[in-house]
OpenMM code with the backbone's topology and positions (N, CA, C; nanometers):
from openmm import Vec3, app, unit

residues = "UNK UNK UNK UNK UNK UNK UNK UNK UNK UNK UNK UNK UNK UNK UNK UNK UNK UNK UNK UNK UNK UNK UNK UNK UNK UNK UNK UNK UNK UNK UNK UNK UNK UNK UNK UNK UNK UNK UNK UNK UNK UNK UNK UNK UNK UNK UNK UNK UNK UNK UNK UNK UNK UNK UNK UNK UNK".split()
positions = [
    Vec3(-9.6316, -19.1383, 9.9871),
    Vec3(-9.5144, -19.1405, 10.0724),
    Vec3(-9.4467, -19.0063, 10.0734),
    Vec3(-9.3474, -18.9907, 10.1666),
    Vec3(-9.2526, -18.8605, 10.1474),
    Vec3(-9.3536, -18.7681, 10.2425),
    Vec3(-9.4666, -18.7547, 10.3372),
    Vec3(-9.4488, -18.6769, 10.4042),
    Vec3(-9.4197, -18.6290, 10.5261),
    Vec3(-9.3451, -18.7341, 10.5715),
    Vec3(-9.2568, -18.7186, 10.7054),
    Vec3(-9.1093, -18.7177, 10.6336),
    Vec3(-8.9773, -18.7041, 10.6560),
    Vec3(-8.8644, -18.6625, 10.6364),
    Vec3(-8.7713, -18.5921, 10.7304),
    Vec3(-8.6640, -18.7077, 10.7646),
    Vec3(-8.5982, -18.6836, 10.8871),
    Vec3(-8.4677, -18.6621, 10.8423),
    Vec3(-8.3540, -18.5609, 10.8459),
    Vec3(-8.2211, -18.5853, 10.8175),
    Vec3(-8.1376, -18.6693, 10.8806),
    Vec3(-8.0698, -18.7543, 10.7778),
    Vec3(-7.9537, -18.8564, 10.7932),
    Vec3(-7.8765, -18.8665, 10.7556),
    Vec3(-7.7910, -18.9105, 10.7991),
    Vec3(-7.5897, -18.9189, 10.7431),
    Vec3(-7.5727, -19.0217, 10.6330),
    Vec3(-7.5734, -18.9938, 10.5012),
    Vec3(-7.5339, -19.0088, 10.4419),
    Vec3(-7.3718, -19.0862, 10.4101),
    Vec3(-7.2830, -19.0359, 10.4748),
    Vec3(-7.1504, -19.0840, 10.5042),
    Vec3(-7.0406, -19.0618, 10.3678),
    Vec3(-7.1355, -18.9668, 10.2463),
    Vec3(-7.0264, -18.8995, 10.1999),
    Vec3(-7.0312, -18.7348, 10.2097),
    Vec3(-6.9145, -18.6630, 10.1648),
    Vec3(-6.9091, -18.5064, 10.1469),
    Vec3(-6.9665, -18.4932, 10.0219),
    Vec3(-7.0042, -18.5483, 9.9196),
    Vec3(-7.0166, -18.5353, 9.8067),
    Vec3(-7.1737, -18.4658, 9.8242),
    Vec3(-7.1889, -18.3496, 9.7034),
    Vec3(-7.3421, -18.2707, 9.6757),
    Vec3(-7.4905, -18.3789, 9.6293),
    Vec3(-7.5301, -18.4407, 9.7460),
    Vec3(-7.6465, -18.5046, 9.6653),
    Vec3(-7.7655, -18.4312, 9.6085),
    Vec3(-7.7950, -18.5069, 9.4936),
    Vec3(-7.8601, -18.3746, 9.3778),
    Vec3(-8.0761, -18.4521, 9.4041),
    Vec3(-8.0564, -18.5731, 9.4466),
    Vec3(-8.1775, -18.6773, 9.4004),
    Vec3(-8.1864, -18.7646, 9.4874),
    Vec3(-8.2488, -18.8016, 9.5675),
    Vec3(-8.3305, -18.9014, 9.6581),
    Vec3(-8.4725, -18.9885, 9.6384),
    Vec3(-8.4247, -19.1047, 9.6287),
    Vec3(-8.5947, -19.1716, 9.5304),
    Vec3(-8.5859, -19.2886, 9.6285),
    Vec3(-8.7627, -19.3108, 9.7239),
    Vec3(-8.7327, -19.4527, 9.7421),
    Vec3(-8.8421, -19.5221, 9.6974),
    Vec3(-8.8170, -19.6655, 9.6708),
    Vec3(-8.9149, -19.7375, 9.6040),
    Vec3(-9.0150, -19.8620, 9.6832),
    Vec3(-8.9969, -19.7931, 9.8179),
    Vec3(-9.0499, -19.8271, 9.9385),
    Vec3(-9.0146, -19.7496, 10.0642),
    Vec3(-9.0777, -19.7824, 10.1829),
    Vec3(-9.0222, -19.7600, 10.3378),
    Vec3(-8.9113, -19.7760, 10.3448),
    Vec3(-8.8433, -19.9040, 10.2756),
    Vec3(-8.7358, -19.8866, 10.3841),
    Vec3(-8.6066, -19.9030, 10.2348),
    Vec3(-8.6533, -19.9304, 10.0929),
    Vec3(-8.4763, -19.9281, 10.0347),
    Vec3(-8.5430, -19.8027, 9.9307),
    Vec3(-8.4076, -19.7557, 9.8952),
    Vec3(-8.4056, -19.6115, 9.8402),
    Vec3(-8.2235, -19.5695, 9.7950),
    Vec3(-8.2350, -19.5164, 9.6711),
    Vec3(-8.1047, -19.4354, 9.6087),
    Vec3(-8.1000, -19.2945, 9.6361),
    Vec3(-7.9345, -19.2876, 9.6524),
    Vec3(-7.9593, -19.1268, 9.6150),
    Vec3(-7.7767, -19.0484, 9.5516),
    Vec3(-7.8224, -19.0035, 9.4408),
    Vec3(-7.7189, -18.9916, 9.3562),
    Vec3(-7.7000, -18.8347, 9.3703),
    Vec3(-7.5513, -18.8168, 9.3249),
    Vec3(-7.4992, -18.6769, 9.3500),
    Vec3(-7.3942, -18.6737, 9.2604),
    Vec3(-7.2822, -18.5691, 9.3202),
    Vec3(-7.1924, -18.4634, 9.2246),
    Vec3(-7.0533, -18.5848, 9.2164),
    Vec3(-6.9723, -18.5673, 9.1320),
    Vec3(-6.8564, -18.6859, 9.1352),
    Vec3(-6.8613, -18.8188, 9.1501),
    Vec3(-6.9951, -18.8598, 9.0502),
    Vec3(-7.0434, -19.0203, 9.0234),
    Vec3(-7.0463, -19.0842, 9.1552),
    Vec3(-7.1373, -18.9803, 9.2487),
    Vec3(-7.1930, -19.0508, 9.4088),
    Vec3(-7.2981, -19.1496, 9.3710),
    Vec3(-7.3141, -19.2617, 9.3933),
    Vec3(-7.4577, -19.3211, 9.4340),
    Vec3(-7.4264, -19.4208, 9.5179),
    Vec3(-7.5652, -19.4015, 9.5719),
    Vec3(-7.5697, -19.4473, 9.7699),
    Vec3(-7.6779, -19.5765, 9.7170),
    Vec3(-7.7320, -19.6574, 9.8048),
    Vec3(-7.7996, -19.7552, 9.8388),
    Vec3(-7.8361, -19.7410, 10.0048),
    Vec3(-7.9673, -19.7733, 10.0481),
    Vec3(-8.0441, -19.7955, 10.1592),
    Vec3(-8.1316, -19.8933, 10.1657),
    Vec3(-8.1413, -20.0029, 10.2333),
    Vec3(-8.2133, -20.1358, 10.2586),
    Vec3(-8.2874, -20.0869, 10.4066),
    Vec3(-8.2205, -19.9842, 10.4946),
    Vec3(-8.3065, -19.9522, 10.6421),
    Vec3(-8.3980, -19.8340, 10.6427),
    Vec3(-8.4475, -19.7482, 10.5118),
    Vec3(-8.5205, -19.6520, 10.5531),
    Vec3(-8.4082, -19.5162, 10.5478),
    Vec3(-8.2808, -19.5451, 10.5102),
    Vec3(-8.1899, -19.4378, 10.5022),
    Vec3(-8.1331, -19.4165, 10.6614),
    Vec3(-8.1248, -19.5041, 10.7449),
    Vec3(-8.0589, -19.5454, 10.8383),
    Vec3(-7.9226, -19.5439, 10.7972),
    Vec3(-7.8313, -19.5944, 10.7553),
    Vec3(-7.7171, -19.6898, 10.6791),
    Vec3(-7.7834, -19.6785, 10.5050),
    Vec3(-7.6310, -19.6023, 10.4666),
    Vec3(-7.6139, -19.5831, 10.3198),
    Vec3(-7.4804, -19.6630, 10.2593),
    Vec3(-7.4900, -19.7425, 10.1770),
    Vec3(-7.4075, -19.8055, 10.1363),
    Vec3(-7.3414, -19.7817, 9.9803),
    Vec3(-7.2561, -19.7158, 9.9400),
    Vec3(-7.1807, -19.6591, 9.8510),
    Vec3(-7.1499, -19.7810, 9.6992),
    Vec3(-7.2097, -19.7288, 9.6072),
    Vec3(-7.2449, -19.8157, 9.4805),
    Vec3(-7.1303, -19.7610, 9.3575),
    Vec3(-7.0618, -19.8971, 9.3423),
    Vec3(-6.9664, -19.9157, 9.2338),
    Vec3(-6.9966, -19.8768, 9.0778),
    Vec3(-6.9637, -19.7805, 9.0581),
    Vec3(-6.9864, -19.7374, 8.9610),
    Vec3(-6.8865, -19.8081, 8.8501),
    Vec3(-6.9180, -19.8462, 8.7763),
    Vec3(-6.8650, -19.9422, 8.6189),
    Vec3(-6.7558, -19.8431, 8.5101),
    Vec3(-6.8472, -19.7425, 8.4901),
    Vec3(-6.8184, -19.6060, 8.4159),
    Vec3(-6.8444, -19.4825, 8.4243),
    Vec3(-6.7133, -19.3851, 8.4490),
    Vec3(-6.7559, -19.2523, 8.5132),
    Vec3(-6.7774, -19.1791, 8.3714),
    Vec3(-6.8070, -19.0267, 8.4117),
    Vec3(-6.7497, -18.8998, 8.2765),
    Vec3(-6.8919, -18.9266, 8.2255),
    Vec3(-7.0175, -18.9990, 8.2423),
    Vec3(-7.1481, -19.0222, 8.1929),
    Vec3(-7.2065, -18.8608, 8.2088),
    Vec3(-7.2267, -18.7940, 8.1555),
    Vec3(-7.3012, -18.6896, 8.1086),
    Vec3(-7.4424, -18.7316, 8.2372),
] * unit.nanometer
topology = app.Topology()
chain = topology.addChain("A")
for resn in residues:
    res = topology.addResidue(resn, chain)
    for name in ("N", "CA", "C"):
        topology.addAtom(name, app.Element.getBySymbol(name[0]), res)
């Protein structure tokens, strides 16, 4: 997988550092100021994940 790659909106300002998907169509992608995203469409629509505990190294 991974060799087509299209840019998409994301829907935060935050620096994403990592993009992993574990199929076609759902996939994470974590960044700077305890960002992490969720995708169920292929990275169509990113949906913003509740973080429990920040300051994690």
């Amino acid at each position: 997988g991974g060799s087509n790659w299209s840019s998409q909106n994301s829907g935060t300002s935050n620096f994403l550092i990592n993009v992993d998907f574990v199929d076609a169509n759902t996939g994470w992608a974590a960044g700077k100021n305890g960002t992490l995203l969720h995708t169920i469409d292929g990275g169509l629509n990113w949906t913003p994940q509740i973080l429990l505990r920040t300051g994690i190294p």
